[in-house]
C-alpha positions, -999 to 999 in steps of 0.1 A, spaced: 91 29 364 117 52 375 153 57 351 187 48 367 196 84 359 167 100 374 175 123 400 165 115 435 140 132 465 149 124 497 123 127 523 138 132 561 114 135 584 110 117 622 72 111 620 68 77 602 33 84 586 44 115 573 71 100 554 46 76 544 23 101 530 47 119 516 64 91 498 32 79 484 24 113 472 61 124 453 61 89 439 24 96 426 38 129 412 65 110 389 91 114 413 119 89 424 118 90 466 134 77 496 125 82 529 148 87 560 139 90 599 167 116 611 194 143 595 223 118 609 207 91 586 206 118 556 246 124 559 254 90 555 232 79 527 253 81 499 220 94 473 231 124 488 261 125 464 237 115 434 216 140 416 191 147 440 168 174 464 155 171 499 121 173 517 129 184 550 112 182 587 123 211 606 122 200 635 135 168 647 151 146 676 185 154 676 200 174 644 174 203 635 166 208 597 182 242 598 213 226 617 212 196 590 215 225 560 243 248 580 260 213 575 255 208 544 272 240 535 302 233 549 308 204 523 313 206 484 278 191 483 251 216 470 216 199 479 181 219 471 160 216 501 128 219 508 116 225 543 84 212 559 73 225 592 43 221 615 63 247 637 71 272 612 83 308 628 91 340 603 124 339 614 129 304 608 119 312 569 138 336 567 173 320 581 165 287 560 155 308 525 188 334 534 207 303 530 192 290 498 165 266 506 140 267 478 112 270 499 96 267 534 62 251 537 41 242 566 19 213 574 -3 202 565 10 211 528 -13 214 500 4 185 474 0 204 446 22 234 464 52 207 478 53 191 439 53 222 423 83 231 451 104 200 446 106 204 408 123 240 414 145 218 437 150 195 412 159 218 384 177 244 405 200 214 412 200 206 373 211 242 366 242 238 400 253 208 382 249 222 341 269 250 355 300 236 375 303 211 346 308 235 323 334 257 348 355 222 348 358 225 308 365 258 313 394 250 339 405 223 314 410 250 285 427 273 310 452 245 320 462 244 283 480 279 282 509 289 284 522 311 310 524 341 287 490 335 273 476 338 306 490 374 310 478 381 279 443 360 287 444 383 319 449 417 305 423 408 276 392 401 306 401 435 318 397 456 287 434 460 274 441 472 240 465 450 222 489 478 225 483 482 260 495 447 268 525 449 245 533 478 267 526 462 302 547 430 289 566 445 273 569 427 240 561 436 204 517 441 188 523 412 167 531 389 196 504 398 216 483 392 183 500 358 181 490 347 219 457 362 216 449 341 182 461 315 207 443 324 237 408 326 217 413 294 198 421 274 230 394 285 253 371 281 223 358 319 222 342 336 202 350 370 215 363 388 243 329 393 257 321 353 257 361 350 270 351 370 304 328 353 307 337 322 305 362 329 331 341 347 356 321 312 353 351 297 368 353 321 397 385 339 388 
C-alpha cells in the first residue's frame, strides 16, 4: 500500500493499453501511478504540483510531449520527465535531454530500463525540492540583516579583508568585526567558504 507522502508517477500517454501496461508494471515496481490520456489533461491535474515525475508519450493528438515540456518550463513547476517514443528521432533526444528530461526511451521499453529511469526522476525531483527548501531558509536568514550587514555580507562573499570593507564603507575594523560576528551568527555559518555558498545557493 502506497504512503500519503509518496511521491507520484504520472503516466500520459494517448494509447489506452499502453497506459494500462504501464500502470500495471510501475505499480508492480513499488511505485504510486496515475494514468492520463493527453498533455492538456496533465496541466490540469493538480498531482502535478505534488511531489512527482512523468512517463511521457511523445507523440500525441494535439499537444506533443516535447511541446507539453517547453510548457512546463515556462511555470515555477520543475517536473522530471521521462519520455517514451515508438517514433523516436536523434534530434528529438537530443532537444528533450537539452532541456532536462532524464531520459528518452523507445517502445517497446525493456521494464527493467523505464524503472530504473523513473527512480532517477524520482530522486532528481527529491534533490530540486531538498535544494530550493534549503534556498528559502537561506532567504529567511538573509531577510534578518540589517542593511549594513548586507554590505558587509556582500563584500565578505567576494573576498574582502576586514580592512578592506572598513575602507569601502568607510567605517572603523572593529565595526566591521562587530557586523561580521553578526552576519556569521545569523546566516548560521561556519565560515566564509560555507557563507558563499550558501548564498550562491540562493542565486545571488
Amino acid at each position: 500500500m502506497n504512503a500519503p507522502d509518496q511521491p507520484w508517477v504520472i503516466v500520459v500517454d494517448d494509447d489506452a493499453a499502453v497506459r494500462i501496461a504501464l500502470q500495471h508494471l510501475l505499480t508492480a515496481a513499488g511505485f504510486r501511478v496515475t494514468t492520463l490520456s493527453s498533455a492538456a489533461a496533465l496541466l490540469e491535474d493538480p498531482r502535478l504540483h505534488l511531489p512527482c515525475c512523468v512517463v511521457l508519450d511523445l507523440q500525441m493528438p494535439g499537444t506533443s510531449g516535447l511541446e507539453l515540456q517547453a510548457t512546463l518550463e515556462g511555470t515555477a513547476l520543475d517536473v522530471p520527465i521521462v519520455f517514451l517514443t515508438a517514433h523516436g528521432s536523434v534530434a528529438a533526444g537530443v532537444r528533450a535531454m537539452k532541456r532536462g528530461a532524464v531520459d528518452f526511451l523507445e517502445k517497446p521499453v525493456d521494464p527493467q530500463v523505464l524503472i530504473d529511469a523513473v527512480r532517477r526522476a524520482l530522486a532528481r525531483g527529491a534533490d530540486t525540492r531538498e535544494r530550493r527548501k534549503r534556498a528559502a531558509a537561506i532567504r529567511a536568514h538573509l531577510d534578518t540583516l540589517s542593511p549594513r550587514e548586507r554590505e558587509v555580507l556582500d563584500r565578505l562573499v567576494k573576498g574582502r579583508t576586514n580592512r578592506q570593507i572598513a575602507g569601502e564603507l568607510a567605517i572603523t575594523e572593529r565595526t566591521v568585526k562587530f557586523h561580521r560576528e553578526h552576519v556569521m551568527d545569523k546566516m548560521r555559518a561556519g565560515s566564509i567558504a560555507e557563507l558563499a555558498r550558501m548564498v550562491e545557493q540562493t542565486g545571488r
